[in-house]
N, C-alpha and C positions, 0 to 999 in steps of 0.2 A: 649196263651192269645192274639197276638200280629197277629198270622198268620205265621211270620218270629221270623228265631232265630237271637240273637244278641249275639257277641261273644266279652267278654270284657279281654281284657288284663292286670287282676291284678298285674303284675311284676312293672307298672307305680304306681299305687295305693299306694305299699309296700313303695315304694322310694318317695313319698310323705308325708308316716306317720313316714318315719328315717328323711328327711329333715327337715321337718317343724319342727319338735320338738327340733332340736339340732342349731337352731336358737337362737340369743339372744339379741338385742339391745337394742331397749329402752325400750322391752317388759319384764316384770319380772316373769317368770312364776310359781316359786315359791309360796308356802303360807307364808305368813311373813306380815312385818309391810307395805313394798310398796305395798303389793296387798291383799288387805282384802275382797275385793267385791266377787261377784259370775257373771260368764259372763255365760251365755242362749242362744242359735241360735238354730231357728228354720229353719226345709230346706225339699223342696220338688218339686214336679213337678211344674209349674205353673197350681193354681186352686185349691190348695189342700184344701186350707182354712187357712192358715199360719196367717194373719192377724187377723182374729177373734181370734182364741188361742190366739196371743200376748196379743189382749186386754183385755182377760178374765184372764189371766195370770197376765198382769198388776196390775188389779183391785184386784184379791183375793190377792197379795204380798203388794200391798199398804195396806190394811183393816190389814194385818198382823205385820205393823208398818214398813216396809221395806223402804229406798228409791230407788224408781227403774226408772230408766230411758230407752227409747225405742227407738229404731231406726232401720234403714231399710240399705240396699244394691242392688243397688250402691246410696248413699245418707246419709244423717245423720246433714253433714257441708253443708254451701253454697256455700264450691266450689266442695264438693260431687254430692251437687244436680243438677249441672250445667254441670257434665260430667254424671250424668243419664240424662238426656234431651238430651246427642248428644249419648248415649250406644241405648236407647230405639227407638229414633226416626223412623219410618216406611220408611222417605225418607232417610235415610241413609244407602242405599243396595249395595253400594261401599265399604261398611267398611271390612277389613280386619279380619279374625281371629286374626293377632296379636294386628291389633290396638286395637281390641275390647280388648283385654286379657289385653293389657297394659293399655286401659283407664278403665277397672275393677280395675286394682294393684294401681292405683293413686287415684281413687276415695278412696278405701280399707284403704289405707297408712293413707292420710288425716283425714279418719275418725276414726282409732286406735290412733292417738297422738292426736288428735285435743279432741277427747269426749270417747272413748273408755277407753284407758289406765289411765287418769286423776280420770273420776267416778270410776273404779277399785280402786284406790290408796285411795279412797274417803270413799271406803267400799260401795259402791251402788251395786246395780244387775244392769245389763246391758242384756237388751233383745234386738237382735238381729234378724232381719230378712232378712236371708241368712248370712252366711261367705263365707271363703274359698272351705270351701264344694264346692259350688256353684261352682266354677269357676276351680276346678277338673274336675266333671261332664259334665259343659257346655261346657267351652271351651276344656281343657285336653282331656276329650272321646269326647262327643258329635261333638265337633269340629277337631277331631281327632290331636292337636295340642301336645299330649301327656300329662301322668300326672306327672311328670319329671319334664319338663321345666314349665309347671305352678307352682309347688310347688316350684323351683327355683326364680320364679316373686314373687309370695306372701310370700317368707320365708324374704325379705327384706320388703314388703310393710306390714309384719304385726311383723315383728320383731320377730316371730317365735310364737304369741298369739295362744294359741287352747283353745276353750272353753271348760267351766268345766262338760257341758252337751249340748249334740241336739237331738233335736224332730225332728225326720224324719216323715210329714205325709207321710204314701203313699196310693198313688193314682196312678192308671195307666193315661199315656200320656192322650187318648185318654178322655177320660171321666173328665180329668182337662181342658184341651182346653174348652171343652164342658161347663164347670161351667166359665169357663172365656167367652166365645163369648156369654152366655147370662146374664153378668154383664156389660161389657164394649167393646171398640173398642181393637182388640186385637194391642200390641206396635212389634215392630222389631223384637224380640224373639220370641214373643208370635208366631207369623205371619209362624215363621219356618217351614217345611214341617215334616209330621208324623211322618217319618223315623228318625229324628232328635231327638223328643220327647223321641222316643222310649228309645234313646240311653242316654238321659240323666235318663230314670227311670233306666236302668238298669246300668249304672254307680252308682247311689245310692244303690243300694240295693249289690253289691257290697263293698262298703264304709262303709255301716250299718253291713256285713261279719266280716271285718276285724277291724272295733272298736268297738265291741256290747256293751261296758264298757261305752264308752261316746255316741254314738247316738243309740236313742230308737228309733226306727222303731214302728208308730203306724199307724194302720188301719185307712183310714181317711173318710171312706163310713162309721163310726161307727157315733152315733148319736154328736152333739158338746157338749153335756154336759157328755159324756162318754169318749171322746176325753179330755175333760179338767182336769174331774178326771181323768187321766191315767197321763198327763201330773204334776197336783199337787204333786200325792204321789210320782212320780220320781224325782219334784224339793223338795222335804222336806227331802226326803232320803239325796238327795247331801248336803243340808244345814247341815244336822244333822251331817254327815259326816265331812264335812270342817271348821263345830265348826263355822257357822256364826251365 
């Protein structure tokens, strides 16, 4: 598809779906009285369309009497959103892989205690744009930082929280850039070089291998109101199931 093969090293992967889950702080991962709610993260290349789903998503869960609350990564808090304005920025091409990973895990942190885990406990749906996925992928492979030592950052910054489902769209690198450079200026990430891209589609689709239970991997060149039903009857299924 790519031209080049990309050769990803699931043994990281593995040891981020044992760690993350055997985390436990202030996050409850349990069903019970502390966490009634339903948590949703959507994740995908940059372009996919992640955004539109949310808010068509939003919309049919509210009409359905839900209360559902939305937000985004790296952001959510205001002091979320003030370390995406220094993650994203264009002139910041000094930045480190780790600093980046690390101002992910602090943005992350603040926005699971601050609004995350509270609307959970509240019984809300929490829709999500990006998690921890994200920063597997990006940083972990794409950054080749490993996916180990990321999972070892976000297993404290999210207290071991995994969502109860994600929508993976996919979309190959190239052809999301593309939906992105004729919507807007592309940001820091965005800007990254092809080879880059590559590496985080294929770090997902990997991730989509090894949890097919929680992330649905869906076609995102399908039309958007084919995309949304595919997305509905996956979140009705979960509800029906968790007795929300």
């Amino acid at each position: 598809m790519f031209g080049v093969s990309v050769i990803i090293d699931i043994k990281p992967i593995l040891l981020y779906t044992q760690s993350i889950n055997s985390a436990n702080w202030y996050a409850v991962s349990e069903r019970g009285e502390k966490m009634s709610g339903l948590f949703i993260t959507l994740e995908g290349t940059d372009g996919a369309g992640k955004t539109t789903q949310i808010k068509l998503l939003e919309k049919y869960l509210k009409n359905k009497g839900y209360e559902v609350i939305c937000t985004r990564e790296p952001g959510g808090t205001d002091i979320s959103e003030k370390i995406r304005k220094l993650i994203i920025d264009p002139e910041n091409i000094e930045m480190t892989p780790l600093t980046e990973a690390l101002l992910y895990c602090a943005a992350r942190a603040q926005l699971v205690k601050q609004l995350i885990i509270p609307a959970l406990k509240n019984g809300s749906i929490v829709i999500c744009d990006r998690f921890v996925d994200s920063s597997i992928v990006y940083q972990g492979i794409a950054r080749g930082m490993g996916a180990d030592m990321i999972a070892e950052l976000n297993k404290y910054a999210t207290g071991g929280l995994v969502p109860d489902i994600t929508f993976f769209l996919r979309l190959d690198s190239s052809a999301g850039i593309n939906r992105k450079k004729k919507q807007a200026k592309l940001d820091r990430i965005e800007q990254e070089k092809e080879s880059f891209h590559r590496r985080v589609f294929a770090g997902y689709i990997e991730l989509c291998k090894k949890e097919p239970e929680r992330i649905k991997a869906i076609d995102a060149s399908r039309s958007i109101d084919d995309i949304h039903n595919i997305i509905i009857s996956h979140t009705e299924e979960t509800i029906k199931k968790l007795s929300l």
